[in-house]
C-alpha positions in Angstrom: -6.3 20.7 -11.4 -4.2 23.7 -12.0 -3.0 25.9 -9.4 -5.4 28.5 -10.9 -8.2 26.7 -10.7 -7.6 25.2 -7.4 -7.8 28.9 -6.4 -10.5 30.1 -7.7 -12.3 27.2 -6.1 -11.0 28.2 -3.0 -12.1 31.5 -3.3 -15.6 30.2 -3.9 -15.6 28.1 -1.1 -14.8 30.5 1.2 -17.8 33.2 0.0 -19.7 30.2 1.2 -22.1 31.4 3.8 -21.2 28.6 5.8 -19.5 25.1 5.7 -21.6 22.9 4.1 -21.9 18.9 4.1 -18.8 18.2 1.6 -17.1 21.5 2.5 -15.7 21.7 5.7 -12.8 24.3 6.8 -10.3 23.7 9.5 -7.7 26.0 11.6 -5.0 23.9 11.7 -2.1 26.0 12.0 0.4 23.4 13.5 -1.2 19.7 13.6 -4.5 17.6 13.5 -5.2 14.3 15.4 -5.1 11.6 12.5 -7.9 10.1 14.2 -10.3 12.9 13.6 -9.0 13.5 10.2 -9.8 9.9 9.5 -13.5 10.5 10.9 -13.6 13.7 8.5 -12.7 11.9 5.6 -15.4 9.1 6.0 -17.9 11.8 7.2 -17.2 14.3 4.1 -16.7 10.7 1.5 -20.1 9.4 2.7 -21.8 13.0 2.6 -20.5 13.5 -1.1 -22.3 10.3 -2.0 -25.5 11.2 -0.7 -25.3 14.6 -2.1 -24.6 13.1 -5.8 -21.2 14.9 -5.8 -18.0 13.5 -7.3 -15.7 15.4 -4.6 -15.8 17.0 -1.0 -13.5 19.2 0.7 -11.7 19.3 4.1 -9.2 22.3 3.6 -6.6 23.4 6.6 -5.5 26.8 7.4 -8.8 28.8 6.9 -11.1 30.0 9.8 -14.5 27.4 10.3 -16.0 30.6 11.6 -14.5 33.5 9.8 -13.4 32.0 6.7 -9.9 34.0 7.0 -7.5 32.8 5.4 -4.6 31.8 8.8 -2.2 29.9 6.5 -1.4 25.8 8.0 2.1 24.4 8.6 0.8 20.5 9.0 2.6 18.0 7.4 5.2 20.6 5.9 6.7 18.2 3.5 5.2 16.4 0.7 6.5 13.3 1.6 4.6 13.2 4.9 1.4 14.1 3.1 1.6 11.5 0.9 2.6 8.9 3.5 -1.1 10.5 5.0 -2.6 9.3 2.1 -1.7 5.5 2.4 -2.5 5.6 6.3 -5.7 7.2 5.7 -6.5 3.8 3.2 -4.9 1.7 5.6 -7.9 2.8 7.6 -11.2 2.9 5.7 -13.2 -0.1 4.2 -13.1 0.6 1.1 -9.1 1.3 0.7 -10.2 4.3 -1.0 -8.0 7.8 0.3 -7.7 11.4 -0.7 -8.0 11.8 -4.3 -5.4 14.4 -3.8 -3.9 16.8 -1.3 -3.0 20.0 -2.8 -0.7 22.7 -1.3 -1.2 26.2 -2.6 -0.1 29.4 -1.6 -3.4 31.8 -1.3 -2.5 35.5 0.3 0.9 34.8 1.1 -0.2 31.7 3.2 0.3 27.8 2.5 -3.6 26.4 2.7 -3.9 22.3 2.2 -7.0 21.0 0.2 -8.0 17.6 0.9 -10.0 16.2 -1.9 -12.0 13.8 -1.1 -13.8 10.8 -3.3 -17.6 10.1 -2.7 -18.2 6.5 -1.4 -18.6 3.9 -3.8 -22.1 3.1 -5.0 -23.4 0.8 -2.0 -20.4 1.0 0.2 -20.4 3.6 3.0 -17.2 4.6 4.1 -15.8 4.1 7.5 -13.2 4.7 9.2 -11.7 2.2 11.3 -14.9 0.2 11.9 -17.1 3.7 12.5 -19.2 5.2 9.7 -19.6 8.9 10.1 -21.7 11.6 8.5 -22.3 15.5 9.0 -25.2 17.1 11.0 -24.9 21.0 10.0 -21.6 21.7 10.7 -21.3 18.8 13.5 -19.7 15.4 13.0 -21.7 12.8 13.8 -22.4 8.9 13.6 -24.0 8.1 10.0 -27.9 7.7 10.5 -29.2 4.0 9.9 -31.2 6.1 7.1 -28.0 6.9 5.4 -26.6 4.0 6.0 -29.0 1.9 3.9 -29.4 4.5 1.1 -25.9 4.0 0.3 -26.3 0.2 0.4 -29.3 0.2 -1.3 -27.8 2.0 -4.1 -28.0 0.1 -7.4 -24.4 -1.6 -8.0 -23.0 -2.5 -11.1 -23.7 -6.2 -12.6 -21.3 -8.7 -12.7 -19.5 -8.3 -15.4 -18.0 -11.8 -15.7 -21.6 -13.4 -15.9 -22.7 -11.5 -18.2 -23.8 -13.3 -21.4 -21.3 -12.5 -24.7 -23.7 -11.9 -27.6 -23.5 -13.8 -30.7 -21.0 -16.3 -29.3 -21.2 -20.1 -29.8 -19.0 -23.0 -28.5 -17.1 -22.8 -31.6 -15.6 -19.9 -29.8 -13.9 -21.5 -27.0 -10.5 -23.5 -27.0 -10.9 -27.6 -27.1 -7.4 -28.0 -25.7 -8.7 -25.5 -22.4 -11.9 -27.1 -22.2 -10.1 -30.2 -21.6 -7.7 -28.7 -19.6 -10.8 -26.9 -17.3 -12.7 -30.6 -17.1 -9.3 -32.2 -15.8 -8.7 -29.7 -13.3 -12.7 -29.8 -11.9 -12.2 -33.9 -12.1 -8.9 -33.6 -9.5 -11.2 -31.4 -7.2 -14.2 -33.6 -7.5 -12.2 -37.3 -7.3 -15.5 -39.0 -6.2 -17.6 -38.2 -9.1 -14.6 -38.3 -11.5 -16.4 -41.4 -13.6 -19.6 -39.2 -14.0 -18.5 -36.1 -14.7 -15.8 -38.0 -17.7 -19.3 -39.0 -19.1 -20.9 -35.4 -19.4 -20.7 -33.1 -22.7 -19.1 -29.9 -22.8 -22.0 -28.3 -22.6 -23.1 -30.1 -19.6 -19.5 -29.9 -18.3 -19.3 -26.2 -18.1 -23.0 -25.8 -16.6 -21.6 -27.6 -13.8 -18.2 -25.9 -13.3 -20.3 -22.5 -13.5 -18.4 -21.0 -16.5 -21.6 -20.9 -18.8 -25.4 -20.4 -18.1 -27.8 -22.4 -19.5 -25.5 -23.0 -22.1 -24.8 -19.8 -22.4 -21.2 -18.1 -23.2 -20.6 -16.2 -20.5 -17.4 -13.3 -19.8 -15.9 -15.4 -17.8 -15.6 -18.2 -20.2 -14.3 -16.3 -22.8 -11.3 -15.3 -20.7 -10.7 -18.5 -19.3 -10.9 -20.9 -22.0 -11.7 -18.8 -25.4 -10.2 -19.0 -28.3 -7.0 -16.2 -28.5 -9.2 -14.1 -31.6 -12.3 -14.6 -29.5 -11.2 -11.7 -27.3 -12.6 -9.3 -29.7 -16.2 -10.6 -28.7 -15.9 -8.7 -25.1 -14.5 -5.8 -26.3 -13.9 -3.2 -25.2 -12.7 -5.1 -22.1 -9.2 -6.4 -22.7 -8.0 -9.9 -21.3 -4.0 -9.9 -21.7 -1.6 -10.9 -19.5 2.1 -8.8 -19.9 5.6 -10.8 -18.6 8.3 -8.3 -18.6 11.8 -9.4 -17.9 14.0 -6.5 -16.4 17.8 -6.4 -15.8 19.5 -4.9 -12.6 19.7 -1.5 -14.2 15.9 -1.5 -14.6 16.3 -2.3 -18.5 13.8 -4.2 -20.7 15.0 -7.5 -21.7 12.4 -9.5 -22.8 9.1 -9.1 -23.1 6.0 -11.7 -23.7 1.6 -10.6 -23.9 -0.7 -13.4 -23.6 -4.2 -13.3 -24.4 -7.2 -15.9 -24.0 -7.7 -18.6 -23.2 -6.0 -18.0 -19.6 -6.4 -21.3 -18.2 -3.1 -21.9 -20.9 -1.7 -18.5 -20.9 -1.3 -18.1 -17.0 0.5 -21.5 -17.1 2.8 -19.9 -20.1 3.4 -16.9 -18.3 4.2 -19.0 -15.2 6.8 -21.4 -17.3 8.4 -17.9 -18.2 9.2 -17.0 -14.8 13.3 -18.0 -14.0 12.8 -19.5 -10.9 16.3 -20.9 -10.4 18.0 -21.8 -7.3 18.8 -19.4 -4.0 21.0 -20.8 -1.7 21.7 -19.4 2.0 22.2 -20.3 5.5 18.7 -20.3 7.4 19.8 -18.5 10.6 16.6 -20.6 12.2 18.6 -24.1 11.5 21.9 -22.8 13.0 23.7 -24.3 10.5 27.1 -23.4 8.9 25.7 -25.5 5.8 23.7 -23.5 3.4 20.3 -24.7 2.1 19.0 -24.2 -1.3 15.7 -23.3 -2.4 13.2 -21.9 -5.1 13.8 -18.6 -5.2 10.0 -18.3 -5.4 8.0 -20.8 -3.9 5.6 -22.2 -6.9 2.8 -22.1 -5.0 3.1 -18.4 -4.2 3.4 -17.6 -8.4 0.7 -19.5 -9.3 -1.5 -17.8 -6.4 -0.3 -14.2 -7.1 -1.0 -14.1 -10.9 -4.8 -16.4 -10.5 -5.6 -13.7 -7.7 -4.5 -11.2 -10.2 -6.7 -13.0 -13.2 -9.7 -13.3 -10.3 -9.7 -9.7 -9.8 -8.3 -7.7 -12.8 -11.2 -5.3 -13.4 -11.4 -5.7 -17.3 -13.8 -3.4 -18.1 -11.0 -0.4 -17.2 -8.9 -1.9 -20.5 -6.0 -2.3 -18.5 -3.8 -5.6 -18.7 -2.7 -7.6 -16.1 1.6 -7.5 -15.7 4.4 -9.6 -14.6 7.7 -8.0 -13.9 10.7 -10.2 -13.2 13.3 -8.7 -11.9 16.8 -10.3 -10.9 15.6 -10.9 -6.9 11.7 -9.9 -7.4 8.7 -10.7 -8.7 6.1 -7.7 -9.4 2.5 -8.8 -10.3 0.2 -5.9 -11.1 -4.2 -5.6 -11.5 -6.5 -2.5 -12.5 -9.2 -2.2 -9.9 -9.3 -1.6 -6.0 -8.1 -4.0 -3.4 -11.8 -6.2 -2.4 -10.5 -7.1 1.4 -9.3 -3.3 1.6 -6.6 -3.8 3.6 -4.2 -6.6 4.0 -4.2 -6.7 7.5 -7.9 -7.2 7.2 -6.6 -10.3 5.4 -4.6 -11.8 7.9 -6.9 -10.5 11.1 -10.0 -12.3 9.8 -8.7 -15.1 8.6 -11.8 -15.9 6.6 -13.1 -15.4 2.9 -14.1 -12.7 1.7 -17.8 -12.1 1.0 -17.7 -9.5 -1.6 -15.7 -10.2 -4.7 -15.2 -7.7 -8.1 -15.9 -10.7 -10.6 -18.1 -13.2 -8.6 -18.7 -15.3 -11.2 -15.4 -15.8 -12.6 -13.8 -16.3 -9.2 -16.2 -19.2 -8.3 -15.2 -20.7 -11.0 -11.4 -20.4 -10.7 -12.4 -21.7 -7.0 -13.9 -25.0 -8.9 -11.0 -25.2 -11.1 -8.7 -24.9 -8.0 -6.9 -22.3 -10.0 -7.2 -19.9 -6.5 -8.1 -20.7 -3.1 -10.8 -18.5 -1.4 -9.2 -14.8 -1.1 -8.1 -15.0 2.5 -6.7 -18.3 2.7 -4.7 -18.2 -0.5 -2.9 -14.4 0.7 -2.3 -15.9 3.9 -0.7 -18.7 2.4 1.5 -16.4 0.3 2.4 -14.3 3.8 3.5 -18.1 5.6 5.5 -19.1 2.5 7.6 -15.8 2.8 7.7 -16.0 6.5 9.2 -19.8 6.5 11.8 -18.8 4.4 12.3 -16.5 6.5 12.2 -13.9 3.2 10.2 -10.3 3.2 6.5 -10.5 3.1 4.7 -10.0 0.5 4.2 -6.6 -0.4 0.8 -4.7 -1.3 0.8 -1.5 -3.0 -3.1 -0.3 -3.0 -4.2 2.5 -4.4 -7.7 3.5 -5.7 -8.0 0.7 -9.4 -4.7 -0.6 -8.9 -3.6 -3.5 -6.4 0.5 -4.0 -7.2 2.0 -6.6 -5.3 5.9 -7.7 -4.7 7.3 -11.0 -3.9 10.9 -10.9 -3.1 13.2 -13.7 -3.6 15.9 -13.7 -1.3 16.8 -12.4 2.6 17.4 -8.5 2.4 18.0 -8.0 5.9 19.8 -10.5 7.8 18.2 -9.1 11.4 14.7 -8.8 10.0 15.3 -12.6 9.4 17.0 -13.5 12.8 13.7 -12.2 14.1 11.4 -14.0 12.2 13.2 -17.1 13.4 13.9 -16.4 16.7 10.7 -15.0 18.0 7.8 -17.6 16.9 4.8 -15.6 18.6 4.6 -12.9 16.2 1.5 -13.0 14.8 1.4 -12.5 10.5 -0.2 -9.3 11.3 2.7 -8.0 13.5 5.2 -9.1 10.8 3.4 -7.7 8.5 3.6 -4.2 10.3 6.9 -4.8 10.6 7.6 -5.7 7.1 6.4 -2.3 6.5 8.8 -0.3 9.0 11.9 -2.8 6.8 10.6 -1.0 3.3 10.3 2.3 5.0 6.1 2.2 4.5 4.1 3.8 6.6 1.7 2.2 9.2 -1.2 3.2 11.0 -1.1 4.6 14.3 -3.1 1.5 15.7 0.0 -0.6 14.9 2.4 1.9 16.1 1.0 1.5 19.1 0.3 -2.5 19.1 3.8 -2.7 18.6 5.2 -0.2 21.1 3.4 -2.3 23.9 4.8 -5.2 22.8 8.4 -3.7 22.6 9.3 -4.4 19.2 9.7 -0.9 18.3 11.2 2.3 18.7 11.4 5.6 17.6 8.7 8.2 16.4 7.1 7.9 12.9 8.2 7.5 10.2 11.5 6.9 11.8 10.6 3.4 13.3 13.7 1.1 14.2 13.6 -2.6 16.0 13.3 -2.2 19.7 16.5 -2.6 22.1 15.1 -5.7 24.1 15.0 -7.2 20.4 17.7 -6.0 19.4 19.9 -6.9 22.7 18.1 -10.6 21.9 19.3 -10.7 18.5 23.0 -9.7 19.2 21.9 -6.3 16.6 22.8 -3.9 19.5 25.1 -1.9 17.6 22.9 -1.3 14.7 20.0 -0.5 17.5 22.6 2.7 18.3 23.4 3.7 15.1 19.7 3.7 14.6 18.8 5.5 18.0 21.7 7.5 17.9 22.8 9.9 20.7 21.6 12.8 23.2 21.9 16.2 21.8 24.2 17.3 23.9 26.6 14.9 22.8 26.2 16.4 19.5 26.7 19.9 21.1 29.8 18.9 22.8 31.3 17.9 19.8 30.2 21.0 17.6 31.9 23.3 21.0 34.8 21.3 20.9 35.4 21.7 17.0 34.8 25.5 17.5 37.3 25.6 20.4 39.5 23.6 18.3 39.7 25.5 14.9 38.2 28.8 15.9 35.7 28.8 13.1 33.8 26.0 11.0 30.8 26.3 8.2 28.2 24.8 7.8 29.1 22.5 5.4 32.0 21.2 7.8 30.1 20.8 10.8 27.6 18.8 9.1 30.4 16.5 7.8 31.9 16.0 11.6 28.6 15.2 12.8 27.3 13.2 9.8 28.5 9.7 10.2 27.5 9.7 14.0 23.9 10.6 13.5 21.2 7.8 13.4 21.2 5.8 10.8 17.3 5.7 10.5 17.4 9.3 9.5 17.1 10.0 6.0 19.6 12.7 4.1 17.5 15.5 4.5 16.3 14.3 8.1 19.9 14.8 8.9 20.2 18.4 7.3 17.0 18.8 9.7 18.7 17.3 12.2 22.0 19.6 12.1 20.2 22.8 11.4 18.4 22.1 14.6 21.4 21.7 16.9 23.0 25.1 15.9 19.9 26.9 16.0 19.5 25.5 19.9 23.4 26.4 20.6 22.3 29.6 19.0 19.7 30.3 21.4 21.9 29.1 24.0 24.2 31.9 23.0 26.9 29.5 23.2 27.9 30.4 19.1 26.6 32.8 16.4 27.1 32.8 12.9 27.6 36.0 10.5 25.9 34.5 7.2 23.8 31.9 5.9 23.7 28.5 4.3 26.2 25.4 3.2 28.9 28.1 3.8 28.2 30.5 6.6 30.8 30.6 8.9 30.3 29.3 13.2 32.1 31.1 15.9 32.2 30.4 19.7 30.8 33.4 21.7 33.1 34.8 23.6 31.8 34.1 26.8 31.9 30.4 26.1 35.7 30.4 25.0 37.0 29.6 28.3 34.1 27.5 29.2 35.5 24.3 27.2 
């Protein structure tokens, strides 16, 4: 939306008589609890679905009352409010978030609108296991009413067991039929002599790829013929290997189409899983030991999970980026457990699935195991290698997911070794706080009582009785860095010293001292911050402003250091 049109949707929402169930307005001049924001945007999501509206709207700086326009200063940055957006999935069911959060400027005022996404035909949203909906103006627990409307709502058939019209056997591949019957015969050892005796027909009844003979869309993408594709269009079945350099630069490049029983095993042979060699700080060894970079099993799982799932009818096709130390597999269509730590709480299979047919049937084919077990396999490979965690990027019809092939952090793996009781959930979290992603403030928490962290968010850095353990506690300091009147001593000291300094030069004597877990603007914050407090200190005064305004000691203070 353009910044005009945002505005004059604004200014229609606030002639609103009142707020409305999928407009609500909030004060919010300096902060909101997370938590209630959270309970807003399942309220206001669930609301929009019930009211047949694509959108609602929770917007901050403008009077619930009055509607006057106050102006908001939450989340100043655009960073932080896009870090809100992934917390804000990280908490609902669905993994679904703000559509958008726009900043505008309306009377000379900064006013945030939240745009928010009905629920999902038959899901409710929730927020952190609590759906909520709106009574009036009052936020309130969703009615059992509600509730069930929304799940009762007609959902969308399964695409891949839906019949293909017009197509015949001749249309799928002999050499992946056999393929398909020799992989169902290694699951089903005991009734191997029987099922080598059935037809193809018969054969693919069983293994739930056709119905009643039937082609289905799931057997077309597993085991039809490459020009058969055009027979489900205008859903597209192609699978993308990408090979990058260092600098980011395309390589090589290779698309794959049907049948995918063959192509995800020629996609797979493309991959150059060579040899990593390193000293596993869990062996105590001075002898290094040598490894896939990628564990096969973690491949073969990432791209089936990625066949399983792809949502085919948005067009999109399913990629493989290799990199020189990573592995970047990519699906169109939301993330069906939500949440990965979901995933590795439950520990159990997942009940819904986007293409049920055509992920029982991988399950037969042992081409994927059930959804939680086969992540959580994926999440122990990593950890016994003592390598980074898998990492899930969710959005809204994309699930993106990393693998990386080699120790990036030395201390993260000292304490995957060294401290055996983490759960995968609190490696996870702290996985996370390693790639600088946010977490939720549930596991900021959880991890605070357990001591494994410090700091305030986003600025999260491994705890000093963890850090002490793992002989890290230099790094812990450069990450905690010091009291701020150490950094005031030394900007008095300097004044004393050379009578006057910028800006500029100050920043460069305190620089190298200040945490390490601060970003580069953090810093800038961080510096601007201590002169404005000497400032109010009168202890110094400046006579310009910016990079090159120039610092004096007040005269009072001269003799004072």
């Amino acid at each position: 939306m353009t910044t005009q049109e945002l505005i004059k949707l604004l200014e229609d929402f606030i002639h609103l008589p009142g707020e409305n169930e999928v407009v609500e307005f909030k004060k919010a001049q300096n902060g909101f609890d997370t938590q209630k924001l959270g309970e807003y945007f399942s309220a206001l999501s669930n609301e929009a679905n019930l009211g047949q509206k694509e959108f609602a709207w929770l917007l901050f700086g403008i009077h619930d009352k009055t509607h006057a326009v106050l102006g908001s200063s939450y989340k100043p940055t655009r960073p932080s409010l896009d870090a809100l957006k992934r917390e804000i999935a990280e908490g609902t069911n669905c993994g679904i978030t703000f559509t958008e959060i726009h900043e505008i400027i309306y009377q000379g005022k900064r006013v945030i609108m939240f745009q928010i996404p009905a629920a999902p035909k038959g899901i409710p949203t929730s927020y952190k296991g609590h759906y909520y909906g709106r009574d009036g103006e009052s936020l309130v627990a969703l009615s059992l009413h509600e509730l069930e409307s929304i799940r009762n709502q007609s959902q969308q058939p399964d695409w891949s067991a839906q019949i293909v019209k017009g197509a015949t056997f001749d249309d799928l591949d002999s050499k992946a039929i056999s393929i398909a019957r020799s992989l169902y015969i290694a699951k089903n050892k005991k009734n191997a002599a029987e099922i080598a005796e059935w037809d193809d027909i018969t054969f693919l009844n069983k293994a739930k790829l056709t119905i009643k003979g039937k082609i289905t869309n799931a057997a077309i993408v597993l085991l039809g013929k490459e020009e058969s594709e055009v027979l489900i269009s205008p859903a597209v079945a192609k699978i993308r290997w990408i090979l990058k350099d260092s600098q980011g630069t395309e390589r090589d490049y290779e698309i794959k189409s049907c049948p995918f029983i063959i192509s995800i095993e020629e996609i797979y042979q493309k991959i150059r899983n060579l040899k990593y060699r390193y000293i596993n700080p869990e062996f105590r060894t001075l002898f290094p030991e040598e490894v896939d970079t990628y564990e096969p099993y973690v491949i073969r799982e990432a791209i089936n999970n990625a066949v399983a799932h792809q949502d085919y009818t948005l067009g999109g096709q399913i990629n493989v980026v290799e990199y020189e130390d990573r592995l970047v597999f990519t699906n169109k269509g939301s993330f069906i457990p939500r949440t990965i730590s979901n995933v590795l709480k439950d520990n159990a299979p997942e009940e819904v699935y986007r293409n049920p047919f055509l992920a029982r049937a991988m399950v037969g084919l042992q081409m994927v195991d059930t959804i939680g077990s086969g992540i959580r396999k994926m999440f122990n490979f990593q950890r016994q290698r003592l390598f980074p965690l898998p990492d899930y990027t969710i959005e809204r019809d994309r699930v993106q997911v990393t693998i990386i092939g080699k120790i990036l952090n030395m201390e993260y793996a000292n304490i995957l070794a060294k401290k055996q009781d983490l759960s995968l959930v609190e490696i996870e979290a702290l996985n996370r706080i390693q790639l600088n992603r946010s977490i939720s403030d549930e596991e900021v928490s959880h991890l605070r009582k357990k001591k494994l962290i410090e700091g305030r968010k986003p600025n999260l850095f491994i705890a000093k009785p963890v850090a002490q353990q793992l002989d890290q506690k230099t790094a812990y300091s450069n990450n905690k860095g010091f009291e701020d009147s150490y950094y005031c001593d030394l900007i008095l000291k300097a004044l004393t010293e050379h009578g006057t300094l910028t800006k500029k030069e100050i920043t460069e004597l305190l620089w190298n001292k200040l945490p390490d877990v601060l970003s580069e603007s953090q810093k800038h914050s961080k510096v601007r911050n201590l002169l404005t407090k000497l400032r109010k200190q009168d202890k110094i005064r400046n006579v310009s402003k910016g990079i090159h305004s120039d610092w004096f000691l007040n005269a009072d203070n001269l003799n004072a250091i």
